[in-house]
VOPAGU-2260 file (C-alpha; in pm, 1 decimal, decimal comma):
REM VOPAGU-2260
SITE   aa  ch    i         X         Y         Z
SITE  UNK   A    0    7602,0  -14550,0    5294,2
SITE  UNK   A    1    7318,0  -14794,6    5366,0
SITE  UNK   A    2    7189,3  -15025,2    5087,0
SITE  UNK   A    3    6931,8  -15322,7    5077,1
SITE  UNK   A    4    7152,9  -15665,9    5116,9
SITE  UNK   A    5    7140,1  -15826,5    5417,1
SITE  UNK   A    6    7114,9  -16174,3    5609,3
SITE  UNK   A    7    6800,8  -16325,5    5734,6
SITE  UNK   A    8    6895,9  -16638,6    5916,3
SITE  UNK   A    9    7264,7  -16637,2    5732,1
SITE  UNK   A   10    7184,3  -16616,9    5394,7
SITE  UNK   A   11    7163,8  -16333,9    5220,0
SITE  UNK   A   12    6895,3  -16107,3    5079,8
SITE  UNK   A   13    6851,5  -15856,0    4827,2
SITE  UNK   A   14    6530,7  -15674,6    4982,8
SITE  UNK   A   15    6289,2  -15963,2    5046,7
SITE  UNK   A   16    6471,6  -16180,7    4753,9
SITE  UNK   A   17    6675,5  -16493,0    4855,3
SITE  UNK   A   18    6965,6  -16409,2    4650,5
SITE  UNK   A   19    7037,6  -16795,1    4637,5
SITE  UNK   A   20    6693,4  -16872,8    4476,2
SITE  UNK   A   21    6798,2  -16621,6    4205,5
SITE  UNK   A   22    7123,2  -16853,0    4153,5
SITE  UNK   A   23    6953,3  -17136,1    4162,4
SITE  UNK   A   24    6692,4  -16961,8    3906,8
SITE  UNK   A   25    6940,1  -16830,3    3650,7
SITE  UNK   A   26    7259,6  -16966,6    3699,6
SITE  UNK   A   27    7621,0  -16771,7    3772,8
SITE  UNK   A   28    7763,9  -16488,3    3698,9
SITE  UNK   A   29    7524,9  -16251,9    3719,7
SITE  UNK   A   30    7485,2  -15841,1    3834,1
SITE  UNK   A   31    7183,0  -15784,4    4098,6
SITE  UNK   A   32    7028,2  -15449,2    4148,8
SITE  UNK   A   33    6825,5  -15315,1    4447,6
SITE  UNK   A   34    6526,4  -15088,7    4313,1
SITE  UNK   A   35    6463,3  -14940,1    4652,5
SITE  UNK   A   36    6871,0  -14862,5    4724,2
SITE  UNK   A   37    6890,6  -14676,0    4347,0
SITE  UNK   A   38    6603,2  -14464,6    4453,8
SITE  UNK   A   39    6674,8  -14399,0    4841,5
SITE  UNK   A   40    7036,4  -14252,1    4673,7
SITE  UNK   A   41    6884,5  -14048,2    4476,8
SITE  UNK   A   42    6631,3  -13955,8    4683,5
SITE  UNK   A   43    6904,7  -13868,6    4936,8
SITE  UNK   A   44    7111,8  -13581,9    4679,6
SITE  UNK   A   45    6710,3  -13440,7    4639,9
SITE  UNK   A   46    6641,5  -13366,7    4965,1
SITE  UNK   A   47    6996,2  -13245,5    5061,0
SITE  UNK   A   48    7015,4  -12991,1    4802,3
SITE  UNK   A   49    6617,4  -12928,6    4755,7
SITE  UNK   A   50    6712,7  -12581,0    4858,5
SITE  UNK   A   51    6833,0  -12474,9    4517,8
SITE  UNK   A   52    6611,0  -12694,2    4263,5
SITE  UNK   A   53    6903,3  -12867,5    4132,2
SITE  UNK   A   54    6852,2  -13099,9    3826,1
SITE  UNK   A   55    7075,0  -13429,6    3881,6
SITE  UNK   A   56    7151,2  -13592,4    3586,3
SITE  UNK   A   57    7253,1  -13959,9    3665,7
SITE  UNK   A   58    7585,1  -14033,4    3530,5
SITE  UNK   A   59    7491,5  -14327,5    3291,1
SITE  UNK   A   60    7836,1  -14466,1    3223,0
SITE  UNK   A   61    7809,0  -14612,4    3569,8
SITE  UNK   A   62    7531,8  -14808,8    3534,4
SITE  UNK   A   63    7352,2  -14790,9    3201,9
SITE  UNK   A   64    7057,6  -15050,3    3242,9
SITE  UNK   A   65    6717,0  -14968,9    3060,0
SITE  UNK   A   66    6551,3  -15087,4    3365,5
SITE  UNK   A   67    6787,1  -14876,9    3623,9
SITE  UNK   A   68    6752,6  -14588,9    3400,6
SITE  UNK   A   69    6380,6  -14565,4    3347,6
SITE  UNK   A   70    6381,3  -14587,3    3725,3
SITE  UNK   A   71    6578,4  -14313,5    3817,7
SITE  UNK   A   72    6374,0  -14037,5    3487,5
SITE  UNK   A   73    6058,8  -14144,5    3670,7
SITE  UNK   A   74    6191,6  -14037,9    3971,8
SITE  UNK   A   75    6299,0  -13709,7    3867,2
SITE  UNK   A   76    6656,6  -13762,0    3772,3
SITE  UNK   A   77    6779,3  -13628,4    3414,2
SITE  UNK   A   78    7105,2  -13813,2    3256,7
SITE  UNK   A   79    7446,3  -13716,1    3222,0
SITE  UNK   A   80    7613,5  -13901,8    2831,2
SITE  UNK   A   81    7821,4  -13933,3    2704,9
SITE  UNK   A   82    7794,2  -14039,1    2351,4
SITE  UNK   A   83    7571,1  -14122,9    2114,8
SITE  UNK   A   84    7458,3  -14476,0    2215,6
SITE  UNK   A   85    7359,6  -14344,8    2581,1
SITE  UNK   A   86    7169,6  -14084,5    2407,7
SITE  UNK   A   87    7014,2  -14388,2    2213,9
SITE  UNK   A   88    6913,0  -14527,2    2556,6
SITE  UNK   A   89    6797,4  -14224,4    2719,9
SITE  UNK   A   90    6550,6  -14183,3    2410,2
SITE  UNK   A   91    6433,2  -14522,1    2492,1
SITE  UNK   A   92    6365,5  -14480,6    2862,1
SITE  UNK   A   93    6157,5  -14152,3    2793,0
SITE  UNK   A   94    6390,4  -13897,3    2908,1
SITE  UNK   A   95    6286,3  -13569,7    2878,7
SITE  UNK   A   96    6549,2  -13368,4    2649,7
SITE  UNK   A   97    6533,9  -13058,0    2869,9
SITE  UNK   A   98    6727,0  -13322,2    3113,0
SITE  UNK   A   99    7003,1  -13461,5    2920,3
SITE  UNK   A  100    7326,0  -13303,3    2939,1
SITE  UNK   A  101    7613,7  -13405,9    2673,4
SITE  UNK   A  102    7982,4  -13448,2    2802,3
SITE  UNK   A  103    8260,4  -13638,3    2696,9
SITE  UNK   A  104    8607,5  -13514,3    2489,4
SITE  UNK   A  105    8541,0  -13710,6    2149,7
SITE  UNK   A  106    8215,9  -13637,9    2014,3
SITE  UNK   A  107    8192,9  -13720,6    1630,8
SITE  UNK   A  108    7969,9  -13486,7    1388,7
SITE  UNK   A  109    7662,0  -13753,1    1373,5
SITE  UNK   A  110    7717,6  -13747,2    1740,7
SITE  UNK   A  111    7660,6  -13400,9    1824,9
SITE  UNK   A  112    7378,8  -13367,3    1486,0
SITE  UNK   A  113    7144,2  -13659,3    1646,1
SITE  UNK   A  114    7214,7  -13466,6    2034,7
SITE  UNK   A  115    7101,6  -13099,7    1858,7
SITE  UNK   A  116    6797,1  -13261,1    1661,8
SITE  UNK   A  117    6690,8  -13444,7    2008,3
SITE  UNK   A  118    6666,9  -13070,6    2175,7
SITE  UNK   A  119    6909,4  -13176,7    2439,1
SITE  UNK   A  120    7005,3  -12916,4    2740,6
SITE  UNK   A  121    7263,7  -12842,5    2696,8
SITE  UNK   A  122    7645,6  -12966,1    2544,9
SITE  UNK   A  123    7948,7  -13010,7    2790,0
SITE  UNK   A  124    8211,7  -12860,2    2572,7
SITE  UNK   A  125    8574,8  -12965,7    2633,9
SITE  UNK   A  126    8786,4  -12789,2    2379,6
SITE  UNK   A  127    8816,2  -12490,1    2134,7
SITE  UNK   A  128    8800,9  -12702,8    1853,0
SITE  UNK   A  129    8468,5  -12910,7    1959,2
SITE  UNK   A  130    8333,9  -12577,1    2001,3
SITE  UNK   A  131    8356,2  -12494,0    1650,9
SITE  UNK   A  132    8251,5  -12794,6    1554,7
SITE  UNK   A  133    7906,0  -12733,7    1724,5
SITE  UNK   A  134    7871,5  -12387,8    1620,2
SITE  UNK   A  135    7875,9  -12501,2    1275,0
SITE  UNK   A  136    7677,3  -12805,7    1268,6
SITE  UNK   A  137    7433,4  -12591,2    1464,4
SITE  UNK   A  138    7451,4  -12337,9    1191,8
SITE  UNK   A  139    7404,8  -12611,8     936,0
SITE  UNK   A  140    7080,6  -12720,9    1131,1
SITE  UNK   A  141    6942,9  -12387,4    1169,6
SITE  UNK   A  142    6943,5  -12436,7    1552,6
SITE  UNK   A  143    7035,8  -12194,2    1842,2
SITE  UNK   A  144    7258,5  -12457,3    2071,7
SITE  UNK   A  145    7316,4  -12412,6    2473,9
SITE  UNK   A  146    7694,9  -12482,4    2562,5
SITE  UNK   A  147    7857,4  -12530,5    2906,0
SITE  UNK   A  148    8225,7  -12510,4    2895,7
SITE  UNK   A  149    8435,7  -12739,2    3113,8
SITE  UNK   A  150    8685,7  -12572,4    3341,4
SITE  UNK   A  151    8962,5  -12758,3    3486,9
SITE  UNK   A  152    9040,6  -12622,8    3787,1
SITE  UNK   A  153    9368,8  -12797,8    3848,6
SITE  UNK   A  154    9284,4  -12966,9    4151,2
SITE  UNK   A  155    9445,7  -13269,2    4256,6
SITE  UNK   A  156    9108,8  -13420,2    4406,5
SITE  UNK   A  157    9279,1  -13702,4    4593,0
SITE  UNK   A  158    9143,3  -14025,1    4413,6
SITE  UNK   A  159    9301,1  -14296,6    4158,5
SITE  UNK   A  160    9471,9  -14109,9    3886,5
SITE  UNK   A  161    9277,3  -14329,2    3607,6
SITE  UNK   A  162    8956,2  -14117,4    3765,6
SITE  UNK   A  163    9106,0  -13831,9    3871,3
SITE  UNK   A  164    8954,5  -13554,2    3632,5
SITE  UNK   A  165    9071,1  -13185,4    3770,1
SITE  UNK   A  166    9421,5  -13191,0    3745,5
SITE  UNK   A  167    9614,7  -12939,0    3441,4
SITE  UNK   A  168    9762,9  -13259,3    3260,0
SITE  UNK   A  169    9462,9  -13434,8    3206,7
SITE  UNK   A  170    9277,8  -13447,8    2908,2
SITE  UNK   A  171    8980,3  -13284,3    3002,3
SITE  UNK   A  172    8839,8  -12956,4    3009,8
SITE  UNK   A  173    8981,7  -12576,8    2930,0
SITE  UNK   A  174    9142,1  -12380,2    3174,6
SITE  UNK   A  175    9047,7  -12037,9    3259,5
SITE  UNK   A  176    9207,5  -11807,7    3037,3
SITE  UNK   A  177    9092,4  -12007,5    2730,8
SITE  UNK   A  178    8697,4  -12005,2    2917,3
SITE  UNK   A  179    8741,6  -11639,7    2965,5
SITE  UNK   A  180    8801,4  -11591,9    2590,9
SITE  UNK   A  181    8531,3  -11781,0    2487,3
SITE  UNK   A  182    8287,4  -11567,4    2671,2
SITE  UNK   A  183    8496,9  -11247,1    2532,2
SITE  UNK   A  184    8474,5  -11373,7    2207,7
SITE  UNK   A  185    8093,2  -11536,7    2244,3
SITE  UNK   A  186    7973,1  -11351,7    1923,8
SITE  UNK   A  187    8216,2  -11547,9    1681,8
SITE  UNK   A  188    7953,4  -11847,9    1796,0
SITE  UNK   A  189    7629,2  -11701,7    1676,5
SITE  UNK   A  190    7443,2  -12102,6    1703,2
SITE  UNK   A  191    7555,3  -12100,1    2026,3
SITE  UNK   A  192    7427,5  -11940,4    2347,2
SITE  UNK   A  193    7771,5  -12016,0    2627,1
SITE  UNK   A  194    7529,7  -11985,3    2899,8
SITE  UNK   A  195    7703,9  -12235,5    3185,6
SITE  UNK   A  196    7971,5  -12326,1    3364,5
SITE  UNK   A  197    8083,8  -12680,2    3392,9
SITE  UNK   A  198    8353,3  -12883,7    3689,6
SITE  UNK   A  199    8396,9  -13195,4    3743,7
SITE  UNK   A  200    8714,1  -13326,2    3925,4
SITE  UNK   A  201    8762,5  -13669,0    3938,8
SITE  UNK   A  202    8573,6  -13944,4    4108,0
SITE  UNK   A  203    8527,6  -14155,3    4437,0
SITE  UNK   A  204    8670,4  -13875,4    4634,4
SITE  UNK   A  205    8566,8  -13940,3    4967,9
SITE  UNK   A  206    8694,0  -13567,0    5134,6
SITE  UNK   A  207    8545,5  -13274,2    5086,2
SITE  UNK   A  208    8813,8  -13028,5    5082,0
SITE  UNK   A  209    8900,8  -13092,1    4724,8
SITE  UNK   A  210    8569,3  -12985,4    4629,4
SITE  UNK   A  211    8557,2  -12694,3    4779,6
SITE  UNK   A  212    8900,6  -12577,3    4653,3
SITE  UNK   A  213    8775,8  -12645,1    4285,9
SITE  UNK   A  214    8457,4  -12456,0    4379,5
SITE  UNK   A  215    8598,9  -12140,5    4563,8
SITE  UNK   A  216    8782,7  -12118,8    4219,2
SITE  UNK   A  217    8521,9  -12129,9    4013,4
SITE  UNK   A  218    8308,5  -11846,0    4263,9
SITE  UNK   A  219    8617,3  -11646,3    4204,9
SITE  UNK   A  220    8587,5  -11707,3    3843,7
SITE  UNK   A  221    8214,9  -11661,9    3798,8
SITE  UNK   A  222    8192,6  -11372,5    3945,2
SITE  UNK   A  223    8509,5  -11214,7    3718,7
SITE  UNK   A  224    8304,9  -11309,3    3445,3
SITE  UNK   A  225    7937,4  -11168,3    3567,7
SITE  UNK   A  226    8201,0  -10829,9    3647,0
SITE  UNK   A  227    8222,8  -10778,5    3268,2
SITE  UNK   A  228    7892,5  -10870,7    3189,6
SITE  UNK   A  229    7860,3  -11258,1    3097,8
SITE  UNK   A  230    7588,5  -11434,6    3213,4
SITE  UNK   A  231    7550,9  -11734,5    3343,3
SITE  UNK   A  232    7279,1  -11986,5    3348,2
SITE  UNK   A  233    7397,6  -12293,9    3409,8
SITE  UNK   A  234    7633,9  -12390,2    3683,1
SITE  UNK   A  235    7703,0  -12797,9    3647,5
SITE  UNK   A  236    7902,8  -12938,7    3979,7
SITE  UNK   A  237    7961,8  -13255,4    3813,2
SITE  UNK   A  238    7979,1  -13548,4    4028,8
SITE  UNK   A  239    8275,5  -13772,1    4194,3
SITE  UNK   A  240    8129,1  -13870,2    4565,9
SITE  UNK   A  241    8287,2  -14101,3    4699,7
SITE  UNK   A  242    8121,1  -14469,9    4868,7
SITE  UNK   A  243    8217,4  -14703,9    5080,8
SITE  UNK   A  244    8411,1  -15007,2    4915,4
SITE  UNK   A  245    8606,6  -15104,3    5250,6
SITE  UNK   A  246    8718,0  -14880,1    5523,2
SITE  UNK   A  247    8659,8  -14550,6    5321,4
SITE  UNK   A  248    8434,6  -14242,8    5538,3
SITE  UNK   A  249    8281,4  -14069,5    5289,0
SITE  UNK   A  250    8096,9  -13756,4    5331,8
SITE  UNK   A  251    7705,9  -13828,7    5328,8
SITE  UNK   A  252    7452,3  -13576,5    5089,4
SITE  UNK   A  253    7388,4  -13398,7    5367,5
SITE  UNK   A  254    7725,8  -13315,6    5479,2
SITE  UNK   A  255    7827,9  -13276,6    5098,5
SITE  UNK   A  256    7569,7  -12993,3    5075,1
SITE  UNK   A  257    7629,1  -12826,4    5420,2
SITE  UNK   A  258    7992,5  -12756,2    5279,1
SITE  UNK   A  259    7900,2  -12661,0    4931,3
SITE  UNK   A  260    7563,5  -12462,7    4943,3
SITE  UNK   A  261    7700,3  -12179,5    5171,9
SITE  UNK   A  262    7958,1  -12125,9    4921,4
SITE  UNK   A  263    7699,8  -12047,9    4659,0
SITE  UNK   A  264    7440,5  -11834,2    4845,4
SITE  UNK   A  265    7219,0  -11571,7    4681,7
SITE  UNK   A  266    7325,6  -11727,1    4372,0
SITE  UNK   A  267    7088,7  -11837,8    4116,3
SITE  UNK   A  268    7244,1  -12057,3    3896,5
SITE  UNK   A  269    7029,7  -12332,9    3773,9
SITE  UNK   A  270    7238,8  -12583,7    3968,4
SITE  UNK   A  271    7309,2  -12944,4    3781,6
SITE  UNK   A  272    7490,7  -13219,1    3938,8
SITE  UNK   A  273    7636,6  -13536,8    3757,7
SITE  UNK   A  274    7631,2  -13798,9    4018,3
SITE  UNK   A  275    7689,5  -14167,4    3898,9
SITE  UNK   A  276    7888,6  -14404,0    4137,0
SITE  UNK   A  277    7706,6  -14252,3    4508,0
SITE  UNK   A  278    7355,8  -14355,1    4345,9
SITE  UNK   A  279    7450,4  -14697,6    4138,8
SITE  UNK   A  280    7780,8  -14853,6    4335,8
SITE  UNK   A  281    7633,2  -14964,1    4660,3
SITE  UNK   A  282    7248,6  -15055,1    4509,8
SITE  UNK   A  283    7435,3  -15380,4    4257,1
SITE  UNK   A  284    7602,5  -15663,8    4373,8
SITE  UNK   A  285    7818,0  -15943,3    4121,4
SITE  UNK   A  286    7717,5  -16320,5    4211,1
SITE  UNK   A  287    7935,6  -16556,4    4112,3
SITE  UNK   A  288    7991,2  -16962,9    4204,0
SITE  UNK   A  289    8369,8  -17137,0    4324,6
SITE  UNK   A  290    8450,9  -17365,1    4082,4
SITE  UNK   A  291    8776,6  -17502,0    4238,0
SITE  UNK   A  292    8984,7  -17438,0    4510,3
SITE  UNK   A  293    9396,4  -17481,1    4425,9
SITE  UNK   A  294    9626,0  -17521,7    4730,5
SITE  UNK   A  295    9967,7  -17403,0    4674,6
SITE  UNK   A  296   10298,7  -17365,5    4809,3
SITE  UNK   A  297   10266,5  -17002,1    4764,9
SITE  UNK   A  298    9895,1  -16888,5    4832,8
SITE  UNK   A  299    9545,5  -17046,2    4818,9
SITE  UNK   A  300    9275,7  -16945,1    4528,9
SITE  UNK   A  301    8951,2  -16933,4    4495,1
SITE  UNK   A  302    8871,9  -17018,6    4110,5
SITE  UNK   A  303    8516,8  -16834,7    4080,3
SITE  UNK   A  304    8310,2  -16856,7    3760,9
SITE  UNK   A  305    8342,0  -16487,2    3742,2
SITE  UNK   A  306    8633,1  -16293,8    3592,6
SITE  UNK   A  307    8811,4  -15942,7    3501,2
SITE  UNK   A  308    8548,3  -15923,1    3165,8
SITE  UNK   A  309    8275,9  -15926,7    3426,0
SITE  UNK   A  310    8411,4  -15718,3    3666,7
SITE  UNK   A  311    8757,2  -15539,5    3547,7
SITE  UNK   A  312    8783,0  -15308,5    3861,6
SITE  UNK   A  313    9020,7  -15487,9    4043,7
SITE  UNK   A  314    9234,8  -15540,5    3777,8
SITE  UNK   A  315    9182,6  -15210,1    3673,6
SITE  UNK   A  316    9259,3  -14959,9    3923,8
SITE  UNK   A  317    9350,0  -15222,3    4220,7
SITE  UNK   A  318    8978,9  -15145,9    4339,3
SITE  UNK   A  319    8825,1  -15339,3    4665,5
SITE  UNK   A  320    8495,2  -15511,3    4641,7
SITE  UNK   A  321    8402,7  -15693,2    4992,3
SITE  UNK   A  322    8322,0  -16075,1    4927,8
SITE  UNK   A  323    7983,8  -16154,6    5079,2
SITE  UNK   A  324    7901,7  -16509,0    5104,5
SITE  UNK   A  325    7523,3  -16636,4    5040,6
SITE  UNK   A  326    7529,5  -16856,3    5301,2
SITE  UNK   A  327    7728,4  -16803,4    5619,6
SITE  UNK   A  328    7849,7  -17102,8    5770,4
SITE  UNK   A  329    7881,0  -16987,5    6150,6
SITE  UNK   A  330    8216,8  -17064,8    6299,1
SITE  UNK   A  331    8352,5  -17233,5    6054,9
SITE  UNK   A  332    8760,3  -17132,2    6001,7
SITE  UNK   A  333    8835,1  -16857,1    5812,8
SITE  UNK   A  334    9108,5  -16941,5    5505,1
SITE  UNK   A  335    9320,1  -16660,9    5343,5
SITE  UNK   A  336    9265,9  -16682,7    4918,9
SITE  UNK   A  337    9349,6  -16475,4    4620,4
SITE  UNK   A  338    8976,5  -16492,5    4445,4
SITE  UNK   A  339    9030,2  -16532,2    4069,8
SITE  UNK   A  340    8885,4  -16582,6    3747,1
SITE  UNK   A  341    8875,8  -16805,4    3480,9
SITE  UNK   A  342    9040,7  -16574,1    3229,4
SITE  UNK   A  343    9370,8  -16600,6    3066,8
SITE  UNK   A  344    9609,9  -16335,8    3221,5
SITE  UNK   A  345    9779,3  -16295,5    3537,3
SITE  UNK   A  346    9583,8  -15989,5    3598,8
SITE  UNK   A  347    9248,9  -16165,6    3656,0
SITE  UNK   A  348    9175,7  -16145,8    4042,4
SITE  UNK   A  349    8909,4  -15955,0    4184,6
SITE  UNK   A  350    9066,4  -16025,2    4528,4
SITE  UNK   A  351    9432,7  -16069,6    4649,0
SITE  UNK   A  352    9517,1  -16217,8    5010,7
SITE  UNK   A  353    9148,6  -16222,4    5141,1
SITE  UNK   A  354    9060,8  -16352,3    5476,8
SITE  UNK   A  355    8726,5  -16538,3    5408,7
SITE  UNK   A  356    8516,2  -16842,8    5536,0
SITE  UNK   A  357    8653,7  -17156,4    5439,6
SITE  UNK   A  358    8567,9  -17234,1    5027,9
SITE  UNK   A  359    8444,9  -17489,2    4867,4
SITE  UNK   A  360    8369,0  -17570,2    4480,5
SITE  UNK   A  361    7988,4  -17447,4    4452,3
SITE  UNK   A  362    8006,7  -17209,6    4725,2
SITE  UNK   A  363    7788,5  -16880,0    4616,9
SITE  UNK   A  364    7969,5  -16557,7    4696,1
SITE  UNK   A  365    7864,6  -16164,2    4578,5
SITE  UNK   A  366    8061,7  -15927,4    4527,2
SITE  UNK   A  367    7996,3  -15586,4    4714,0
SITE  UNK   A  368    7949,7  -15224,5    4550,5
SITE  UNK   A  369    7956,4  -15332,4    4175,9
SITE  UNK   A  370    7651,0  -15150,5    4073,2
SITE  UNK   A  371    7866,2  -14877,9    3926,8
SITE  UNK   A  372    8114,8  -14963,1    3649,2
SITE  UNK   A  373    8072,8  -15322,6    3673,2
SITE  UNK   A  374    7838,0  -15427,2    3393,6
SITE  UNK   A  375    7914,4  -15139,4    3211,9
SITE  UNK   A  376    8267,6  -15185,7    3173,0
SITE  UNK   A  377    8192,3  -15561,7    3068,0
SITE  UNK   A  378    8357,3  -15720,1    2799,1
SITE  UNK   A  379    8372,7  -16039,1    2554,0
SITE  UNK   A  380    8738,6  -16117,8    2631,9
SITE  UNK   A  381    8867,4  -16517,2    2582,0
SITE  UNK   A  382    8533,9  -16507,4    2416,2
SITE  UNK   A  383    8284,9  -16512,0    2719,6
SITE  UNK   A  384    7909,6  -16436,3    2671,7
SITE  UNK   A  385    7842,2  -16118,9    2932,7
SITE  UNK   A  386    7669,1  -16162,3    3241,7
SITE  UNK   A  387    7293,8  -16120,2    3299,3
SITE  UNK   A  388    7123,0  -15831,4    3502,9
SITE  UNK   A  389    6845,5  -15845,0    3768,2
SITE  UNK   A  390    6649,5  -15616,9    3960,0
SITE  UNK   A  391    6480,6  -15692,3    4258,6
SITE  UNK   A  392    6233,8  -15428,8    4397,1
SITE  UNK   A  393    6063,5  -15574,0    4732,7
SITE  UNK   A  394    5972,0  -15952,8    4692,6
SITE  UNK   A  395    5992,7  -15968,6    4324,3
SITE  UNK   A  396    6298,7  -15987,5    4052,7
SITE  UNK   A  397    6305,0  -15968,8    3723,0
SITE  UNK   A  398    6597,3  -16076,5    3482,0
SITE  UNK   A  399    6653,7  -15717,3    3328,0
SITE  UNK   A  400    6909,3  -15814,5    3042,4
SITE  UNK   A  401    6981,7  -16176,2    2946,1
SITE  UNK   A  402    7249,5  -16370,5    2961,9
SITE  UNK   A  403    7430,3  -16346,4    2638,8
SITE  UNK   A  404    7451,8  -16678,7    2403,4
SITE  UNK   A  405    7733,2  -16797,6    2211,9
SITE  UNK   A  406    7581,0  -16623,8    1886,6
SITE  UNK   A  407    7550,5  -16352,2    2063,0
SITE  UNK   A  408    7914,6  -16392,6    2097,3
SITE  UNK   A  409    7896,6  -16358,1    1698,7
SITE  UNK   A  410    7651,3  -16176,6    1601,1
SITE  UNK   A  411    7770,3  -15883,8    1314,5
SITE  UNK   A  412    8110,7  -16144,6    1215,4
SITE  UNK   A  413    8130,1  -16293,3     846,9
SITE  UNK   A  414    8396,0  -16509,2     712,2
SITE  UNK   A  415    8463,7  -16367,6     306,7
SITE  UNK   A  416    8429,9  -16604,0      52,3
SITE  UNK   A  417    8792,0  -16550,2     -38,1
SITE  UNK   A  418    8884,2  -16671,3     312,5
């Protein structure tokens, strides 16, 4: 998957943006976002699948930026939440309701009351009981509510099994039978129209096959249903393409529609896809400075000034992120390092046993494919203000969240007088 870093005379670029002069600008750690690779991806899913209409509703737990967000509404996209807060910021980018759609296992009563009164698309439903719970805060609110229901397909979709989705013993979705009595028993939901179908397997899978298993069982399932006499509006693919990280092949749009439209022809579903990681990963880097360098018996390490609360993937789920430094430095040797943070646990790398150019304290080095779950899995741990955020679009960057302070670090905390 192509994206906008690269090296003009060694050091490297985010479009026409020095990524060193942003350093230099705003100090270290920080997340850096390409405008133009956020809306090539999803420019890419638009084209490929232009054939049916679809409405893709960015996943915004990957990468939930007011300025990445307002990006990808004005270019079309709709947005996939997944609680209350992201419906918070997709009200304050200007999405239109008609393209939100509501997933997630644990939605609260205020939760789904503030999604109804918004006029959202539609709910992802994920269980019997949040059914019920809908129907009657929709009765309560006088409303008439669309629902998708989930279907878990069980399909093991090949991936990490902290993102794989699909599979019977996970916590999400309803299999069949229990879908097929909903739509049997539709009428005991009178708020409620159960007008889609919703799947969505897992993430950064990189094949196709599992896919289309999960869909050939859902065709097979659709049309039982449309047999009897349910309709459906709403057919929601989810998301879960894979990217490149390292050494991975995944399948490009075009080759993810040439295996999946076919299987859906002459339908007319109003198609919505969920895609989060293929449009954010590969458009953000993380850029962080080497403190020191500590020579041991055992292993060299790169001490950066970023750690697992910036950037817990590695940690995580064991997750590669390729280590690009700002400068290259020609032939100089390359030295083997495990590239760590400053935090207090053993688990804080975000690289183990990694051939790189020789180190030294100061030394600027970004690391690859963290547009998607990297800011937005973030934290405060050991007490560490949160990175900053910057988009670049052509020759120009703009810091697009701050740096946080140390009262930021505080903010909302009182100590009682009885203390």
């Amino acid at each position: 998957m192509m994206h906008d870093f690269h090296y003009v005379n060694d050091e490297l670029y985010c479009e026409s943006v020095r990524v060193k002069d942003i350093a230099w600008r705003i100090g270290t750690p920080f997340y850096l976002y390409s405008h133009k690779t956020f809306v090539e991806h999803l420019e890419k899913l638009q084209r490929a699948f232009k054939s049916v209409k679809p409405l893709i509703c960015f996943s915004m737990k990957a990468n939930s930026n007011l300025a990445i967000l307002r990006t990808l509404v004005k270019k079309g996209a709709g947005l996939d939440i997944v609680s209350g807060g992201e419906l918070f910021r997709a009200k304050k980018v200007l999405c239109p309701p008609s393209r939100i759609v509501y997933a997630g296992v644990g939605k609260t009563d205020q939760e789904i009351e503030d999604a109804i009164r918004t006029g959202i698309l539609l709910f992802n439903v994920e269980s019997i009981p949040e059914l019920s719970r809908i129907e009657r805060i929709a009765g309560k609110l006088r409303k008439k509510v669309n629902v998708s229901l989930r279907v878990n397909p069980d399909v093991d979709p090949g991936t990490h099994e902290h993102i794989a989705t699909g599979k019977a013993e996970t916590k999400f979705g309803l299999d069949m039978d229990t879908v097929h009595l909903v739509f049997m028993r539709a009428d005991q939901y009178p708020h409620l129209l159960i007008c889609g179908i919703h799947v969505h397997i897992g993430s950064q899978i990189v094949r196709g096959e599992p896919f289309v298993k999960a869909f050939r069982k859902i065709l097979l399932f659709l049309t039982h249903l449309e047999k009897e006499g349910h309709k459906v509006e709403f057919l929601n693919l989810g998301g879960g393409l894979g990217i490149i990280y390292s050494d991975e092949r995944p399948q490009t749009a075009d080759e993810f529609a040439k295996q999946i439209l076919p299987l859906f022809k002459g339908k007319k579903y109003t198609f919505i896809f969920e895609p989060g990681r293929f449009i954010a990963g590969n458009s953000g880097v993380l850029v962080s400075r080497v403190l020191y360098i500590k020579e041991t018996q055992a292993k060299n390490f790169a001490i950066i000034d970023g750690g697992m609360n910036d950037l817990i993937r590695p940690a995580l789920y064991g997750s590669f992120h390729d280590i690009w430094p700002l400068k290259k430095k020609g032939l100089t040797r390359k030295s083997t390092y495990d590239v760590v943070g400053p935090i207090c646990e053993s688990g804080d790398f975000l690289a183990k046993n990694r051939a790189l150019q020789e180190l030294h304290p100061n030394d600027l080095v970004a690391f690859a494919s963290a547009g998607a779950y990297g800011f937005s899995m973030s934290s405060n741990y050991n007490a560490r203000p949160r990175a900053a955020e910057v988009l670049v679009r052509g020759s120009k960057f703009e810091v697009v969240r701050e740096r946080e302070t140390y009262l930021d670090l505080i903010r909302g905390e009182r100590i009682p007088r009885w203390v």
